[in-house]
Backbone as XML, in Angstrom:
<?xml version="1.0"?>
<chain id="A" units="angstrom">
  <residue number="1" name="UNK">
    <atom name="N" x="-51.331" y="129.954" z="-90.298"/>
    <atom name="CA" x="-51.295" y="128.995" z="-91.366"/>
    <atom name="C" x="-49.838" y="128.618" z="-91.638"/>
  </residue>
  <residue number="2" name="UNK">
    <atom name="N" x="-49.588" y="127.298" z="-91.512"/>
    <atom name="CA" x="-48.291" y="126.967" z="-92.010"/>
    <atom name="C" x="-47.911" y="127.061" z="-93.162"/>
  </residue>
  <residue number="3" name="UNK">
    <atom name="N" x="-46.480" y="127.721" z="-93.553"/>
    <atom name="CA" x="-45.762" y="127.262" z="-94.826"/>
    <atom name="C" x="-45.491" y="126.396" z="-95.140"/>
  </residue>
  <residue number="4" name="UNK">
    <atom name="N" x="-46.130" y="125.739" z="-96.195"/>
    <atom name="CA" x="-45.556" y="124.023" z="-96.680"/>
    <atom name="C" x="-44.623" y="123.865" z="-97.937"/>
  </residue>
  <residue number="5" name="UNK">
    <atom name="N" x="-44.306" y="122.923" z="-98.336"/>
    <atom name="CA" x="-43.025" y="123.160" z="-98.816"/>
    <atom name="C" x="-44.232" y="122.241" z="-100.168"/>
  </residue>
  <residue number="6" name="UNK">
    <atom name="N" x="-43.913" y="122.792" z="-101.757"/>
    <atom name="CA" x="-44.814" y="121.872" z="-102.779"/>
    <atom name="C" x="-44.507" y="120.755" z="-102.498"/>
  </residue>
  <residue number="7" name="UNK">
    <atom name="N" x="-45.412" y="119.497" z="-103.187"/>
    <atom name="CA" x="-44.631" y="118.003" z="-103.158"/>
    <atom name="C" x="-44.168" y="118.449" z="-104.638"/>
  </residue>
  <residue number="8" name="UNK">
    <atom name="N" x="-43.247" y="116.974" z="-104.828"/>
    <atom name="CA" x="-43.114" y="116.763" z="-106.149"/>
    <atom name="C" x="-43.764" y="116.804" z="-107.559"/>
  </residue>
  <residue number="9" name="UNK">
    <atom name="N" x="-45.207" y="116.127" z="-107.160"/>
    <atom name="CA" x="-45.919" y="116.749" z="-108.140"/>
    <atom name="C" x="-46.685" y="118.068" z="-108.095"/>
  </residue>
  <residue number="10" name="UNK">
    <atom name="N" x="-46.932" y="118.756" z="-107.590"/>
    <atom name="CA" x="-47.049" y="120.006" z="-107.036"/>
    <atom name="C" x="-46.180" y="120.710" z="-108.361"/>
  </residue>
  <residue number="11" name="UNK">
    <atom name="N" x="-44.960" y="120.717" z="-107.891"/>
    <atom name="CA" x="-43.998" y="121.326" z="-108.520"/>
    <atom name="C" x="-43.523" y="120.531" z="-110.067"/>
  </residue>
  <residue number="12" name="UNK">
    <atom name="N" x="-43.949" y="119.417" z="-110.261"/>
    <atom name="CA" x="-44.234" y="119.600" z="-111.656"/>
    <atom name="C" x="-45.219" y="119.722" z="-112.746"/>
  </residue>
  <residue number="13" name="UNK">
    <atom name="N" x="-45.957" y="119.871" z="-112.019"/>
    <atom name="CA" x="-47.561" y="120.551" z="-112.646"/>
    <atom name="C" x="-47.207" y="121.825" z="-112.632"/>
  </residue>
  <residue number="14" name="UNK">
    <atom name="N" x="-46.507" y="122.902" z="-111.989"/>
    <atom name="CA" x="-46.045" y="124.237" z="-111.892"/>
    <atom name="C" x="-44.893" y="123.763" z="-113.410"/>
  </residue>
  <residue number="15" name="UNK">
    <atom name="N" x="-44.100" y="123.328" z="-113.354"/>
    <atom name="CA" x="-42.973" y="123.178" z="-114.892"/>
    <atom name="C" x="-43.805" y="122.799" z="-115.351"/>
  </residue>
  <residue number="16" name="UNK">
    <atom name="N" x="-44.351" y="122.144" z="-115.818"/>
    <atom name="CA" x="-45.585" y="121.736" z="-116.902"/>
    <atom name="C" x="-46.317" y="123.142" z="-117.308"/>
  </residue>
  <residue number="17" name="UNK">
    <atom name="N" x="-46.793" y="123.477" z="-116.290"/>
    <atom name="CA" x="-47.354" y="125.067" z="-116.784"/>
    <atom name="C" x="-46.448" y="126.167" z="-117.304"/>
  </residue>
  <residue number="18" name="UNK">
    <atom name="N" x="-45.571" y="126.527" z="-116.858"/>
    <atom name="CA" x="-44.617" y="126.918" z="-117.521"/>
    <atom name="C" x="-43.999" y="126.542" z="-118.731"/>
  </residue>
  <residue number="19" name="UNK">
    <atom name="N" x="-43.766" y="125.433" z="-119.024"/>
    <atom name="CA" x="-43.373" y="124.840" z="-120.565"/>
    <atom name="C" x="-44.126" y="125.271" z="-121.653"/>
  </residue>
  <residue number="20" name="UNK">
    <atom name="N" x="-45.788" y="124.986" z="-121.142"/>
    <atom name="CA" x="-46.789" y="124.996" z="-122.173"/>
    <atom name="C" x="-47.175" y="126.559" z="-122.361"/>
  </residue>
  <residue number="21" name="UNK">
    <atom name="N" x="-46.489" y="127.658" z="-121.741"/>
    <atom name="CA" x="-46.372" y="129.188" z="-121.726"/>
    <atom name="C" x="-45.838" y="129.199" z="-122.431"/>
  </residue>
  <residue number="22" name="UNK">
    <atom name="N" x="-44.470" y="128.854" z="-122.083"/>
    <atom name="CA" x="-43.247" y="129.579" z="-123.121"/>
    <atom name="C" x="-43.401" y="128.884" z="-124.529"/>
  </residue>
  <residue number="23" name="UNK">
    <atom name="N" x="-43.777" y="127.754" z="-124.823"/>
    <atom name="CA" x="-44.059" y="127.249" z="-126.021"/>
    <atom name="C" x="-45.274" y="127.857" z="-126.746"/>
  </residue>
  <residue number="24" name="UNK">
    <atom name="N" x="-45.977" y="128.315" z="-125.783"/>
    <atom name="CA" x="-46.691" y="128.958" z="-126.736"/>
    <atom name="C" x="-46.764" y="130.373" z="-127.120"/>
  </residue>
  <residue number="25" name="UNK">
    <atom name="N" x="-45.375" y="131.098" z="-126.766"/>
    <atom name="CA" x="-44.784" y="132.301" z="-127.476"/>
    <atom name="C" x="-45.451" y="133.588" z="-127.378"/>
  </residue>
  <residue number="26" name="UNK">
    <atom name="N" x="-46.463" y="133.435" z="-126.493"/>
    <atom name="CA" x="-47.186" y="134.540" z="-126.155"/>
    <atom name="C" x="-47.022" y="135.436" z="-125.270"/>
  </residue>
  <residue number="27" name="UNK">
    <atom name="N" x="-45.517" y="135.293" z="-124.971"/>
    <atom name="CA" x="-45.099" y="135.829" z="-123.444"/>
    <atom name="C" x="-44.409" y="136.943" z="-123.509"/>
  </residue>
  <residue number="28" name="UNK">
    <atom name="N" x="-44.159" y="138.113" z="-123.175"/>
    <atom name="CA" x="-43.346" y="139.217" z="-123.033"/>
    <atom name="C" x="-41.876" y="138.529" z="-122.473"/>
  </residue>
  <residue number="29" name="UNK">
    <atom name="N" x="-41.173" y="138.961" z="-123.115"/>
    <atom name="CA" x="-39.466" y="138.756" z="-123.027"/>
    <atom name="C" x="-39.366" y="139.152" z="-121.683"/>
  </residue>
  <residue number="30" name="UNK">
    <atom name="N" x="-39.827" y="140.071" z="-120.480"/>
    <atom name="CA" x="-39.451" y="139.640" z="-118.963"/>
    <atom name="C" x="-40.046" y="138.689" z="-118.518"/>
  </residue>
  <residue number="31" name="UNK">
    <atom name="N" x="-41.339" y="138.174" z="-119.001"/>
    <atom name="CA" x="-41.877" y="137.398" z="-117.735"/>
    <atom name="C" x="-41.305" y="136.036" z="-118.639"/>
  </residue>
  <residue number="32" name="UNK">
    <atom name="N" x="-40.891" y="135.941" z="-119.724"/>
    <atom name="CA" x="-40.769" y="134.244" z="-120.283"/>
    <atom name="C" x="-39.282" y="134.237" z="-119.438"/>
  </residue>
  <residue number="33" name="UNK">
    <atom name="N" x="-38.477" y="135.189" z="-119.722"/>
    <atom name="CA" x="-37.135" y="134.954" z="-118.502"/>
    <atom name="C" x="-37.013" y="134.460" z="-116.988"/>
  </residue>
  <residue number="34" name="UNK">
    <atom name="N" x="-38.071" y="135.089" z="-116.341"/>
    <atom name="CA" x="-38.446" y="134.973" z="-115.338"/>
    <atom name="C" x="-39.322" y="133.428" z="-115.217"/>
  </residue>
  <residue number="35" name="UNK">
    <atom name="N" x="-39.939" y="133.165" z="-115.882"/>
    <atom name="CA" x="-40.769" y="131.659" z="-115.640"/>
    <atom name="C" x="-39.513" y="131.055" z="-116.501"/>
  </residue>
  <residue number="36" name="UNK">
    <atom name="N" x="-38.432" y="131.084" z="-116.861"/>
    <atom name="CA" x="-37.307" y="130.467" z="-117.514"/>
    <atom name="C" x="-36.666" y="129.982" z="-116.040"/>
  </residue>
  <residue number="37" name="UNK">
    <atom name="N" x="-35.956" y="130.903" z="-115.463"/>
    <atom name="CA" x="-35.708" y="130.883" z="-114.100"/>
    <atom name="C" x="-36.338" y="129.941" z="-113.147"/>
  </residue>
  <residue number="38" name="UNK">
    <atom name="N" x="-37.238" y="130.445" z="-113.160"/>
    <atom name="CA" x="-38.190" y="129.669" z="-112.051"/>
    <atom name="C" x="-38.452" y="128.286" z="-112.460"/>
  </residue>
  <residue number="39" name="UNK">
    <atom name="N" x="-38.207" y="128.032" z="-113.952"/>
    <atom name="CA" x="-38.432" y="126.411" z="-114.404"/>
    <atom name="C" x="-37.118" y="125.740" z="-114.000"/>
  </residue>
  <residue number="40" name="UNK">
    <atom name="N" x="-36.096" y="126.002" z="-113.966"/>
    <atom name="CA" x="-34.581" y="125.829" z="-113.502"/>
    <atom name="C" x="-34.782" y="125.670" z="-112.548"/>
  </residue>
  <residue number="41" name="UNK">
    <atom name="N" x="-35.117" y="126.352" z="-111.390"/>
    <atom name="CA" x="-35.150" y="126.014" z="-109.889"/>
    <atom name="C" x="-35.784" y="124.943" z="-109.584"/>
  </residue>
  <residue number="42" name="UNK">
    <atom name="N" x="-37.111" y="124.946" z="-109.716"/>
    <atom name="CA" x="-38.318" y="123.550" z="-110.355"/>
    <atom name="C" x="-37.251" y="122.267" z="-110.794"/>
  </residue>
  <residue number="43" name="UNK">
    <atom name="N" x="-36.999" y="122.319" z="-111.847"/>
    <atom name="CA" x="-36.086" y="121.722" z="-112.100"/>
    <atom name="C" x="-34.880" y="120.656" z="-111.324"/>
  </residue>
  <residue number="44" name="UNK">
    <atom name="N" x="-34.244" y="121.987" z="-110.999"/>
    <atom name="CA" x="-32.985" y="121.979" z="-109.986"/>
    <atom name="C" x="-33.915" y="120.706" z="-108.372"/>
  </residue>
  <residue number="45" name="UNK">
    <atom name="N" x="-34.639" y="121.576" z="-108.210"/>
    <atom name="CA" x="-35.438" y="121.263" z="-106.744"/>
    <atom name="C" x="-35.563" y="119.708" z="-107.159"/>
  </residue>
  <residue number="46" name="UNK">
    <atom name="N" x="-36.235" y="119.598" z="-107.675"/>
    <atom name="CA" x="-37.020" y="118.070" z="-108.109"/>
    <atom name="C" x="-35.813" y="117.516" z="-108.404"/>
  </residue>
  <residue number="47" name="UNK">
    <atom name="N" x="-34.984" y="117.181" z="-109.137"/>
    <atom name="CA" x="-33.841" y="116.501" z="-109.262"/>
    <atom name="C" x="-33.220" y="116.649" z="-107.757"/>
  </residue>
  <residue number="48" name="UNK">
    <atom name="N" x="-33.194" y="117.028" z="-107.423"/>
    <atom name="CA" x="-32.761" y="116.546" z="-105.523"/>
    <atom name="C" x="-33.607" y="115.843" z="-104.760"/>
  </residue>
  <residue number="49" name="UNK">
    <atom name="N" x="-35.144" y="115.749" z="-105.311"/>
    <atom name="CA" x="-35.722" y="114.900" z="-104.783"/>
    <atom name="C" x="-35.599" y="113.802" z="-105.232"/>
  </residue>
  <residue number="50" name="UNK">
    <atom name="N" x="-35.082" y="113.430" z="-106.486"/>
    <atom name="CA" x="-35.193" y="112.391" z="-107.025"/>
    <atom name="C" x="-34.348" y="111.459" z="-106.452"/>
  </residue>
  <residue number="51" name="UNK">
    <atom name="N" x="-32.879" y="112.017" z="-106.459"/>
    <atom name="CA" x="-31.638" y="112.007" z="-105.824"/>
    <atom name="C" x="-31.782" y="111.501" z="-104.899"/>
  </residue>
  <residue number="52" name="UNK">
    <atom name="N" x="-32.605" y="112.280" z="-103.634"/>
    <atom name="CA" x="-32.789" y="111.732" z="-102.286"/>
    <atom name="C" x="-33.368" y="109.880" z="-102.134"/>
  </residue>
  <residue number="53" name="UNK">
    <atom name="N" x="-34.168" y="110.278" z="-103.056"/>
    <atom name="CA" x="-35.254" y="108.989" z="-103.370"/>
    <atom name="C" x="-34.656" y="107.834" z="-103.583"/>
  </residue>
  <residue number="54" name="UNK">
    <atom name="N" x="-33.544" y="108.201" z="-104.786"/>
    <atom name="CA" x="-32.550" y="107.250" z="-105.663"/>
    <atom name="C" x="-31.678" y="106.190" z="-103.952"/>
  </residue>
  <residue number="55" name="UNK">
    <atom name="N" x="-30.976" y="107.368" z="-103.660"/>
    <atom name="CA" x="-30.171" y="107.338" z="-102.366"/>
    <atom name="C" x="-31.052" y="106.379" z="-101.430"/>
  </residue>
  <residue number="56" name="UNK">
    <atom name="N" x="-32.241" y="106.610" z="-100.672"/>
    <atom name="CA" x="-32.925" y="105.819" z="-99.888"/>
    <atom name="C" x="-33.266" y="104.801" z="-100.236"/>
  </residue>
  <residue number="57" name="UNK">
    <atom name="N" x="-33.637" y="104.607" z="-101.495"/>
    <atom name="CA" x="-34.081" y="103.343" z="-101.901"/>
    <atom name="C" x="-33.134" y="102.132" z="-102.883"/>
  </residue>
  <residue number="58" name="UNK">
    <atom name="N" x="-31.880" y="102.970" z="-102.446"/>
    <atom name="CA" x="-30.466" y="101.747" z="-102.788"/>
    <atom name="C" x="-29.468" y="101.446" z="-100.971"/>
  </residue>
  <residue number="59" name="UNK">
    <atom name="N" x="-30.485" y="101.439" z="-99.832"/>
    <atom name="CA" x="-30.142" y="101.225" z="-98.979"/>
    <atom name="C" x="-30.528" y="100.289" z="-98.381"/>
  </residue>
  <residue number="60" name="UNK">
    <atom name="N" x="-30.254" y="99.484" z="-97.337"/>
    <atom name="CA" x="-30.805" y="98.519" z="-97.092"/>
    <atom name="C" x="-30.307" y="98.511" z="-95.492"/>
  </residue>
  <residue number="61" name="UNK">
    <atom name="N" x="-31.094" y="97.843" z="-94.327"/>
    <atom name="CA" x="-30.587" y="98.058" z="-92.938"/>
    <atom name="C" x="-29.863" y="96.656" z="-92.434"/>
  </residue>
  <residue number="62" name="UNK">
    <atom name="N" x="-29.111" y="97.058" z="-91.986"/>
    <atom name="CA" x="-28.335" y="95.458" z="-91.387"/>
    <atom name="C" x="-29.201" y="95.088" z="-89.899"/>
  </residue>
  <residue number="63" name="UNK">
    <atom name="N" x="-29.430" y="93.714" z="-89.409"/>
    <atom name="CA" x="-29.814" y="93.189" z="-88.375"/>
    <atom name="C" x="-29.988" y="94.204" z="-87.487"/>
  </residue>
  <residue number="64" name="UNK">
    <atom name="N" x="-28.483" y="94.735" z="-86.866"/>
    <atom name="CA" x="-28.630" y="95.892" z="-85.676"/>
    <atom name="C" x="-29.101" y="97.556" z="-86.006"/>
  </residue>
  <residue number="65" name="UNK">
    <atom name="N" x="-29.426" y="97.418" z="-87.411"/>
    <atom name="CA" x="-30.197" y="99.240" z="-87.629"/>
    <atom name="C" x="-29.704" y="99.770" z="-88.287"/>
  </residue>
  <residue number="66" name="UNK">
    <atom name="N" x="-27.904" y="99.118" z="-88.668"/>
    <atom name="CA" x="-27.270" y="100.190" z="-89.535"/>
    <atom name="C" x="-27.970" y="100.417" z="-91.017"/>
  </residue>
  <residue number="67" name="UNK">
    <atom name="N" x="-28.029" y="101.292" z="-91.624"/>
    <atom name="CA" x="-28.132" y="101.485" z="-93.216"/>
    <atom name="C" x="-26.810" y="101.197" z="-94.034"/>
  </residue>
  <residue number="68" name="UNK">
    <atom name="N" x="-26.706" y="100.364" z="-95.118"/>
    <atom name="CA" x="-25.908" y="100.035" z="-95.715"/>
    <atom name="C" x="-26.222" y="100.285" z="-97.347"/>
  </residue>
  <residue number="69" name="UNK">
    <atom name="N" x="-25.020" y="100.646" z="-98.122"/>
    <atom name="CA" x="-25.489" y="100.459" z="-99.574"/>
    <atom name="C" x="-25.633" y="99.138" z="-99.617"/>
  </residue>
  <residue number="70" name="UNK">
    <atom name="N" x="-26.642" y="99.037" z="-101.028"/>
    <atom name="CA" x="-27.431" y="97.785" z="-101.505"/>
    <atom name="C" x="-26.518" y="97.335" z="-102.643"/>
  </residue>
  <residue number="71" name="UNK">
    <atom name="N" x="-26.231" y="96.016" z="-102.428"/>
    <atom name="CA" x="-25.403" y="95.738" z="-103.476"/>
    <atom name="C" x="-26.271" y="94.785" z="-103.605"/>
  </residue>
  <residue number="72" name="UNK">
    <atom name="N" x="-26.114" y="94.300" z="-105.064"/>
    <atom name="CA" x="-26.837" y="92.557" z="-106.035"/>
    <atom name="C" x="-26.389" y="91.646" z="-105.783"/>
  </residue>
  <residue number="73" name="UNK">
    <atom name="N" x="-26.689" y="91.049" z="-105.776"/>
    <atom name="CA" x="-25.971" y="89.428" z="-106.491"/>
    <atom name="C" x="-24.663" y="89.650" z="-107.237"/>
  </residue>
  <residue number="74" name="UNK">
    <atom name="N" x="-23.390" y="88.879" z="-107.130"/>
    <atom name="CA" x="-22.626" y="88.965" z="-108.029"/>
    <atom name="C" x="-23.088" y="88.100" z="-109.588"/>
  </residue>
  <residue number="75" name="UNK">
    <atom name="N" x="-22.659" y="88.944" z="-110.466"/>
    <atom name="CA" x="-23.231" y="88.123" z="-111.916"/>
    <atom name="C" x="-24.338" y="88.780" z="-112.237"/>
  </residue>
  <residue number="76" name="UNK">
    <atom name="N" x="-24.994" y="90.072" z="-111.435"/>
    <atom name="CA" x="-26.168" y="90.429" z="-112.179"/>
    <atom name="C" x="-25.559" y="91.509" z="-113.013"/>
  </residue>
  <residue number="77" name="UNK">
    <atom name="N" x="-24.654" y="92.128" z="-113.033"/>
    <atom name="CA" x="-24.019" y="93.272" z="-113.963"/>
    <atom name="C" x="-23.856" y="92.262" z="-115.486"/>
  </residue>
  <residue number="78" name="UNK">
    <atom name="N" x="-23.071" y="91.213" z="-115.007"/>
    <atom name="CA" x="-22.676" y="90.509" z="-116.152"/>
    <atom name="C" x="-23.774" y="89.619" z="-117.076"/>
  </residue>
  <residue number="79" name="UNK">
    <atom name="N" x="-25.027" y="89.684" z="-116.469"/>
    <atom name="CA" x="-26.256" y="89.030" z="-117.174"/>
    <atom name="C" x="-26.880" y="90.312" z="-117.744"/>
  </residue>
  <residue number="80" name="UNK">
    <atom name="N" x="-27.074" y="91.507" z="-116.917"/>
    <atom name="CA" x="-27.195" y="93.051" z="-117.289"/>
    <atom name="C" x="-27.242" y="93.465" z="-118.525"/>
  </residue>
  <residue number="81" name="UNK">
    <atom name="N" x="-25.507" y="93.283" z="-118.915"/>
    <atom name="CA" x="-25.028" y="93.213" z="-120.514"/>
    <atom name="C" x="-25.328" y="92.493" z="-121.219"/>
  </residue>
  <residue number="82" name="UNK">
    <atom name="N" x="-25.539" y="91.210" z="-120.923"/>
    <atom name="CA" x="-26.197" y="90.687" z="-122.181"/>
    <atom name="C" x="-27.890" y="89.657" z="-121.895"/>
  </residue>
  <residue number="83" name="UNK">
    <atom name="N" x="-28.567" y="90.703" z="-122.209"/>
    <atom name="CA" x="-29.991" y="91.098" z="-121.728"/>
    <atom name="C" x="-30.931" y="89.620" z="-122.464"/>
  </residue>
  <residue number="84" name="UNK">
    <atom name="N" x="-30.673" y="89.452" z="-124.083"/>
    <atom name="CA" x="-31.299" y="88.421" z="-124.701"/>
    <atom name="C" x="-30.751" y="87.306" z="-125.141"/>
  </residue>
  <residue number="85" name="UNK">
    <atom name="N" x="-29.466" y="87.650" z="-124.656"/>
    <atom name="CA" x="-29.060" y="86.244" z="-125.308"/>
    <atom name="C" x="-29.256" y="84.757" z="-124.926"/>
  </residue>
  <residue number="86" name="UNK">
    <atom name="N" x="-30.055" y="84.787" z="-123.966"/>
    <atom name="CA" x="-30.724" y="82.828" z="-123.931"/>
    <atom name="C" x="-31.738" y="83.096" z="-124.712"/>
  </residue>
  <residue number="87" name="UNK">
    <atom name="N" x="-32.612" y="83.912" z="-125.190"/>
    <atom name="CA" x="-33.587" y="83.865" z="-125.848"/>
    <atom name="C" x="-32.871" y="83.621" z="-127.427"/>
  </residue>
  <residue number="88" name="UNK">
    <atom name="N" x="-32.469" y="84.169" z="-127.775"/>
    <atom name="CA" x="-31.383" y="83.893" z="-128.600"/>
    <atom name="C" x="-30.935" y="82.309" z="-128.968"/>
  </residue>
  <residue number="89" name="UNK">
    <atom name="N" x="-30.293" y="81.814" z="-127.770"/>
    <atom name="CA" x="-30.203" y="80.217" z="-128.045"/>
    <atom name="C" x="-31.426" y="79.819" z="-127.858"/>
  </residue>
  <residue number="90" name="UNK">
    <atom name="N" x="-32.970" y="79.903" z="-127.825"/>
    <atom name="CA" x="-33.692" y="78.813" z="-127.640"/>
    <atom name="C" x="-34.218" y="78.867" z="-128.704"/>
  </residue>
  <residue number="91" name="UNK">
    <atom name="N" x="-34.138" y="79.585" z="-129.766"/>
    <atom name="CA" x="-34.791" y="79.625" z="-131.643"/>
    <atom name="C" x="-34.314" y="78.904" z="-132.267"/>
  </residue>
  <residue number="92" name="UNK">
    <atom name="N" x="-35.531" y="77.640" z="-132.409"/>
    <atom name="CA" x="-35.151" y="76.865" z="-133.434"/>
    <atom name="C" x="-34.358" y="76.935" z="-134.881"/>
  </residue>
  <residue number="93" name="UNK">
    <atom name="N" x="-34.568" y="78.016" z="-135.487"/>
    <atom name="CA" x="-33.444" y="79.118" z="-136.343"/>
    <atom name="C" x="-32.009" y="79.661" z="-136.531"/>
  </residue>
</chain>
């Protein structure tokens, strides 16, 4: 039988279970340390997946295969910041 590695949600249905332990205070002071721990790693783990995710999906491939960062449009940072303001000018008010 192969070792598989959790998915993502896998492993946060495992922190989810753990949260709703320790919140509910019923735990002996080794094992709430220990599922403390183990929620950190959980934690830790999944935020590298996210990371990875973040990373792949701000890439984009050029014609011949390369992967490149993804850049916008110039002017979308600067529309970014100011999010409502044409809505703003179109009120009769």
């Amino acid at each position: 039988m192969a070792n598989t590695k959790p998915t993502f949600e896998e492993n946060m249905q495992h922190l989810e279970q753990i949260v709703q332990e320790l919140q509910a205070g019923n735990v002996p002071l080794e094992k709430a340390l220990s599922e403390f721990q183990t929620g950190v790693k959980l934690s830790q783990t999944m935020q590298k997946t996210l990371q990875n995710a973040e990373d792949t999906l701000t890439k984009m491939m050029t014609p011949d295969g390369e992967e490149v960062p993804f850049k916008r449009d110039k002017g979308y940072e600067a529309q970014a910041e100011q999010p409502d303001q044409q809505a703003d000018q179109d009120l009769p008010f």
